[in-house]
C-alpha positions in Angstrom: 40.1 -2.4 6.3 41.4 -5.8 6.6 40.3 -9.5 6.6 42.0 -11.2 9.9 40.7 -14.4 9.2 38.3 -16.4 7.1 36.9 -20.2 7.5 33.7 -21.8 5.9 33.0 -25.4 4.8 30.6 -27.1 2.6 30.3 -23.9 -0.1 30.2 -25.4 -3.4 33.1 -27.9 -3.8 34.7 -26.1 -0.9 35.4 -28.9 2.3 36.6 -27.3 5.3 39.2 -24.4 4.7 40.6 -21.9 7.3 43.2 -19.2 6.7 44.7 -16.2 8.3 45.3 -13.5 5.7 48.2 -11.6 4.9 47.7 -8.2 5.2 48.7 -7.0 2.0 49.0 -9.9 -0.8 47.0 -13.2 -1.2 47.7 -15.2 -4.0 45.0 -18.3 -4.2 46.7 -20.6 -6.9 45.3 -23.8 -8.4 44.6 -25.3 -11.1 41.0 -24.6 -13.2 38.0 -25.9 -11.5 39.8 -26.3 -7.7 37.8 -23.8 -5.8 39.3 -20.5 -6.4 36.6 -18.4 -6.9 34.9 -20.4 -5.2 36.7 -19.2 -2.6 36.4 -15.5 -3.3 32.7 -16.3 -3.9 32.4 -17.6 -0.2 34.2 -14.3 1.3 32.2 -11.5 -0.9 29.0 -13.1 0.2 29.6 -11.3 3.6 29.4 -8.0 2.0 26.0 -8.5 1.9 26.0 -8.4 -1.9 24.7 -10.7 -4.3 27.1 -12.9 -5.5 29.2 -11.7 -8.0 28.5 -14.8 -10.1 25.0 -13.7 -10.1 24.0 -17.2 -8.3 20.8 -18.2 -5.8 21.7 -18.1 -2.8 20.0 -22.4 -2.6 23.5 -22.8 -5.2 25.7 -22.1 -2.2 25.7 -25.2 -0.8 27.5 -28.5 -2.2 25.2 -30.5 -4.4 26.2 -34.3 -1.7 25.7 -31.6 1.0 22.7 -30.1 3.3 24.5 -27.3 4.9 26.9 -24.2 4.0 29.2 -21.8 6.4 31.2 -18.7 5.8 32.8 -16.5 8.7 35.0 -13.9 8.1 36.8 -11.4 10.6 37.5 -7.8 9.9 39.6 -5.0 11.3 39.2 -1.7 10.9 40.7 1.7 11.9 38.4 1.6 15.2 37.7 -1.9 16.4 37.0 -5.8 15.0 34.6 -7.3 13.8 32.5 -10.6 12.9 30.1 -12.1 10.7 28.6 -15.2 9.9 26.0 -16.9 7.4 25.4 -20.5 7.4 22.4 -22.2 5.1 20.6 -25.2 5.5 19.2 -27.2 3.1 15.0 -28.0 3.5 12.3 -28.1 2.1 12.4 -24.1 3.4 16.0 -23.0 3.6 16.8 -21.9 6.8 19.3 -19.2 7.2 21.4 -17.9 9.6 23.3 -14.5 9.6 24.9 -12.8 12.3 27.1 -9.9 12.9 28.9 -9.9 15.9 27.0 -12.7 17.2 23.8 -10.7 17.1 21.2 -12.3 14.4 19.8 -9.7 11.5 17.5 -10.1 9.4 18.8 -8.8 5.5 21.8 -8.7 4.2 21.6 -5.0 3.9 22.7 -4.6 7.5 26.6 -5.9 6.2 26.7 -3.1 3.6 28.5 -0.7 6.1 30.8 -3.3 7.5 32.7 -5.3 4.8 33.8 -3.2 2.1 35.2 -5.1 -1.0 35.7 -4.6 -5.5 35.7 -7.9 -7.1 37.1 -7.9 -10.6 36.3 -10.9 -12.1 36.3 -12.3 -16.0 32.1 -11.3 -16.4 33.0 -8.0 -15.5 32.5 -7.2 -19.2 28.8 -7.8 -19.0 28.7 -3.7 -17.8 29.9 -3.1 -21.4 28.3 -4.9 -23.1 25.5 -6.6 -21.6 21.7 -4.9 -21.4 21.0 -1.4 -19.5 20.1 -3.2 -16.4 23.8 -4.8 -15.8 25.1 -0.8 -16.1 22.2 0.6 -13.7 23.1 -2.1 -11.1 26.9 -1.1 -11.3 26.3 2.1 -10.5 23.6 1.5 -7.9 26.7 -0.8 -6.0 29.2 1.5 -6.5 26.9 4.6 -5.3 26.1 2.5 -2.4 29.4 1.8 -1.6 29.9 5.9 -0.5 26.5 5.8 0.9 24.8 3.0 2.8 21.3 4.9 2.9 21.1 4.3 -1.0 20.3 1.0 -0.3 17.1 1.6 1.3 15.5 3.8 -1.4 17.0 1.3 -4.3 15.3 -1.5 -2.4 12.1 0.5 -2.1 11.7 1.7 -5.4 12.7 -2.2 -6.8 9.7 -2.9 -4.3 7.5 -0.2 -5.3 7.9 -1.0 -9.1 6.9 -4.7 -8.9 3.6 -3.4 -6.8 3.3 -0.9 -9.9 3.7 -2.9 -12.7 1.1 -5.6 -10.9 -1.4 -3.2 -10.7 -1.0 -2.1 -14.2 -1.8 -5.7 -15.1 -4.7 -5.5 -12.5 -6.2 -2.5 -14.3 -5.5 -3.7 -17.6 -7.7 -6.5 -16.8 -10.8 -4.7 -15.3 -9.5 -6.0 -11.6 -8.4 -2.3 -10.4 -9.2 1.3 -10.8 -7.0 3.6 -12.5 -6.8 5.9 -9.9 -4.8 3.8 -8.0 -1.8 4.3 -9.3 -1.5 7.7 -7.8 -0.4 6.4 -4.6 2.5 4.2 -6.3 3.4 7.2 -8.7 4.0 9.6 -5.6 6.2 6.6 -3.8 7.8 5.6 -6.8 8.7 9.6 -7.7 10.5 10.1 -4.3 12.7 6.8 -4.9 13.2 7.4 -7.8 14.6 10.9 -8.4 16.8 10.2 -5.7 18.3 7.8 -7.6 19.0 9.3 -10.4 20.4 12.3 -8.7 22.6 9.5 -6.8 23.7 8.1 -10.1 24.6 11.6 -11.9 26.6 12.8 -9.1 28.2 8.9 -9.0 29.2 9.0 -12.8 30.3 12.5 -13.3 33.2 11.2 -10.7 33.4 8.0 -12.7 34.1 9.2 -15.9 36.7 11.9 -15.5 38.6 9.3 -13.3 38.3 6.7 -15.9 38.8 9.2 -19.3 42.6 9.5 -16.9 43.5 6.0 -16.4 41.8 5.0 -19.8 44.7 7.3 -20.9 47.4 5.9 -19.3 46.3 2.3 -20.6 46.2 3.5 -24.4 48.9 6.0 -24.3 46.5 8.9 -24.8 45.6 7.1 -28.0 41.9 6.4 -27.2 39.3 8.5 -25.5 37.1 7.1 -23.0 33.4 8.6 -22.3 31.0 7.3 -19.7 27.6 9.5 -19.5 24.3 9.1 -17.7 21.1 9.1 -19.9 17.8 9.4 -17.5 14.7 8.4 -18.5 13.6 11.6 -16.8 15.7 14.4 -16.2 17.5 16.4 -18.9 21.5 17.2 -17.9 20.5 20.8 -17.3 18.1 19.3 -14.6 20.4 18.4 -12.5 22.3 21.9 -11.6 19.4 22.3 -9.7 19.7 20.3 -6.1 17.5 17.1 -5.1 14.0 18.2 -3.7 10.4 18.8 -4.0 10.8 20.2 -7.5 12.7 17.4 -9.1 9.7 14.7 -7.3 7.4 16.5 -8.5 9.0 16.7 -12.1 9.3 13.3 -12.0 5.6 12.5 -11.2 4.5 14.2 -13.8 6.3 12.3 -16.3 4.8 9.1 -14.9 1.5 10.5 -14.9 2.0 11.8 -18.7 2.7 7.8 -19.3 0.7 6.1 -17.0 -2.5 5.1 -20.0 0.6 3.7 -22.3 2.0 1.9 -19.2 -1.6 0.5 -18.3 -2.2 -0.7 -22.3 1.5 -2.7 -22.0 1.8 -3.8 -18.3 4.8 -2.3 -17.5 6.6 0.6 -16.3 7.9 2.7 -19.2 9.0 5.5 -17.1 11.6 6.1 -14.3 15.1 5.2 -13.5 14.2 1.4 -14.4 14.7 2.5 -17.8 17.9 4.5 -17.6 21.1 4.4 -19.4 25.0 4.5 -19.0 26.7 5.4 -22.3 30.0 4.3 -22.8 32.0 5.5 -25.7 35.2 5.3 -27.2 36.4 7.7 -29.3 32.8 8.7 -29.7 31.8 5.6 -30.5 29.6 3.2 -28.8 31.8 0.8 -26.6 29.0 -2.0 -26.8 28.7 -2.2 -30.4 31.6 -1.0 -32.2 34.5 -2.1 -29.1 36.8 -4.6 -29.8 36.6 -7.8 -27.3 40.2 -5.9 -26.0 38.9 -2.3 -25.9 35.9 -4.0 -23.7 38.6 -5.7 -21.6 40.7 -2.8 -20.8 37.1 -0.2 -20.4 35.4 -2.9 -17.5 39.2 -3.0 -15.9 39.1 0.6 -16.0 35.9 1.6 -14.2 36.5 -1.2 -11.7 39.9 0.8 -10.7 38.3 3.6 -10.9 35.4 2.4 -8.4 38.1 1.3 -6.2 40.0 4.5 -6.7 37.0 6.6 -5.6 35.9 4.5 -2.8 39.5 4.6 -1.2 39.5 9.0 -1.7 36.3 9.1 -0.3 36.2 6.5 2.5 38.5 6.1 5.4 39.1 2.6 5.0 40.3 0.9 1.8 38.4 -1.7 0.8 39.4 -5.6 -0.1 40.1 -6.2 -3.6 39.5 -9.3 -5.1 41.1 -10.4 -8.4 39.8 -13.3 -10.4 42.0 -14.8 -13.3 42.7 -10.9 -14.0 46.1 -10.4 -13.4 47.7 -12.9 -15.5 46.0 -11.8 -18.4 47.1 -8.3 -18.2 50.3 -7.2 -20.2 53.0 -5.7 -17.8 52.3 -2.1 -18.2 48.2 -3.0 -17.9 49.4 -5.0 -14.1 51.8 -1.7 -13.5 48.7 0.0 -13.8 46.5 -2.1 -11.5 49.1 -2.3 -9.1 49.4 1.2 -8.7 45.7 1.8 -7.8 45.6 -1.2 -5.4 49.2 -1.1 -3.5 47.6 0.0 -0.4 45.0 -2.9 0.1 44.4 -5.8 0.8 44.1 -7.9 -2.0 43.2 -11.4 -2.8 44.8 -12.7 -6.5 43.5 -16.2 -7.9 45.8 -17.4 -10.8 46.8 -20.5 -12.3 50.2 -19.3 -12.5 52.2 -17.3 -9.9 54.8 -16.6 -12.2 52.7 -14.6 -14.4 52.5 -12.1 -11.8 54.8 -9.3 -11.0 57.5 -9.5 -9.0 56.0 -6.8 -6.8 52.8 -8.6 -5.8 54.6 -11.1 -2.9 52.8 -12.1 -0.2 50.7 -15.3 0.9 50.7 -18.2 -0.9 47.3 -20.4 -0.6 47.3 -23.6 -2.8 43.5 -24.8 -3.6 43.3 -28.2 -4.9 40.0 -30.8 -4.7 38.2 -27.5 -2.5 40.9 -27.6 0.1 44.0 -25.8 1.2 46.8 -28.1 -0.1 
């Protein structure tokens, strides 16, 4: 896959800016606080994924300004195509996104057309930050090699809000008991799926990552990435997705459901889930140093590039923010190697940092323009 072209105007401190693409290398220099990412930002927006900042979507738009606009143009192994978002500022934000000059309504419906990695400096929040920053990883990543994940981890995010207000309902004499039933069969179907989805997703992630890990430390250090569900036991899982494994997972909600109704929340389910990451048996988020956490979230974000690309038939778009330059030579070799056959778009404050290898386009941001 390929970006042909990209314009949008009045994203954060971007102005007007409008570029063709080169096809293999992009190198967005600038100096700090010049719109680089900002610039990333404004493309990965189209994949119809949150931004990778983790911003509101009302934050798009220039604090002197009342409107935003983002269009990007992609090409693929069978045809080209378009998409579009612009936001207005109001007292209700009014929003605009089409593909191919037809209107939809989520963002969901992009999922399956622009496919794109973004490594970028918070990356190591999936180390170290709480469970939730791991489970969302791998729900992405999943969803990456299967767009229909997104509409059972949008259902059971749904379904878990309804259950946890009703719990608070009960809790407080305003519901029955017995109406969590219906939610606990809904949110039993969701949710074993996705831990089935997220088993299957690590047990590819980790032996690709224990290799490049590897290569990184020279076979010094051992890198381990396991799934810990809430529900199932490993042994669980030998057994394929179905009835069984719902109903298994029902009645672990049910066993919980009185606790659940004394607290409020959900204590039960893939909500409360974990990734383990380990080095040399050791727990990556408390005992890693602030390198080892470096090189492990450069790691699984190669290997989630790597995995896409073997299993897709288009590579996606990589975008690399302030990454590159930081990286010692053999740690860029490395990179390099993985992402030599895509399209890939490098923000640095320093070309020369770069390998020679990595020549292509050279876009100069200064004051939010193309300079």
């Amino acid at each position: 896959m390929i970006i042909t072209s990209f314009r949008t105007e009045g994203f954060r401190n971007l102005r007007s800016v409008n570029f063709m693409p080169d096809e293999k290398y992009n190198i967005i220099v600038g100096k700090n606080a010049q719109g680089k990412t900002n610039l990333l930002e404004a493309m990965w927006i189209l994949t119809g994924c949150k931004s990778f900042r983790g911003s509101k979507e009302k934050d798009y738009i220039a604090l002197d300004g009342n409107r935003m606009f983002s269009e990007i143009c992609i090409r693929d192994s069978q045809r080209e195509q378009k998409i579009s978002f612009e936001l207005k500022k109001g007292t209700a934000s009014v929003k605009n996104l089409l593909l191919n000059g037809v209107k939809i309504k989520g963002t969901s419906g992009l999922f399956d057309v622009f496919k794109c990695i973004a490594f970028t400096p918070d990356d190591t929040e999936i180390i170290k930050g709480p469970p939730e920053k791991r489970r969302n990883f791998i729900d992405m990543a999943s969803s990456q090699l299967n767009t229909q994940a997104v509409l059972h981890i949008t259902r059971h995010s749904v379904i878990m809000n309804q259950r946890n207000a009703l719990l608070k309902n009960i809790f407080q004499g305003n519901s029955r008991s017995e109406e969590l039933t219906a939610w606990d069969r809904q949110a039993s179907k969701e949710g074993a799926y996705i831990s089935y989805m997220r088993h299957e997703y690590i047990k590819q992630l980790s032996e690709v990552c224990r290799n490049l890990y590897g290569k990184i430390t020279g076979e010094k250090e051992q890198l381990e990435i396991s799934y810990r569900s809430n529900v199932f036991r490993e042994s669980d899982f030998e057994k394929p997705f179905g009835n069984e494994a719902i109903q298994h997972y029902y009645s672990r909600m049910r066993e919980m459901s009185e606790y659940d109704i004394k607290t409020g929340c959900t204590h039960t389910g893939a909500n409360r889930d974990e990734i383990i990451i380990k080095i040399n048996g050791c727990i990556a988020k408390d005992f890693g140093s602030q390198g080892q956490i470096k090189s492990i979230a450069l790691v699984i974000k190669l290997a989630q590039a790597q995995i896409y690309s073997q299993k897709s038939r288009e590579a996606p778009a990589v975008f690399l923010d302030d990454l590159m330059g930081e990286l010692d030579e053999s740690r860029q070799r490395l990179v390099f190697d993985i992402i030599k056959n895509m399209q890939v778009f490098i923000t640095t404050c320093n070309e020369s940092a770069l390998l020679p290898e990595i020549k292509g386009r050279i876009i100069r941001i200064g004051n939010g323009e193309i300079i």
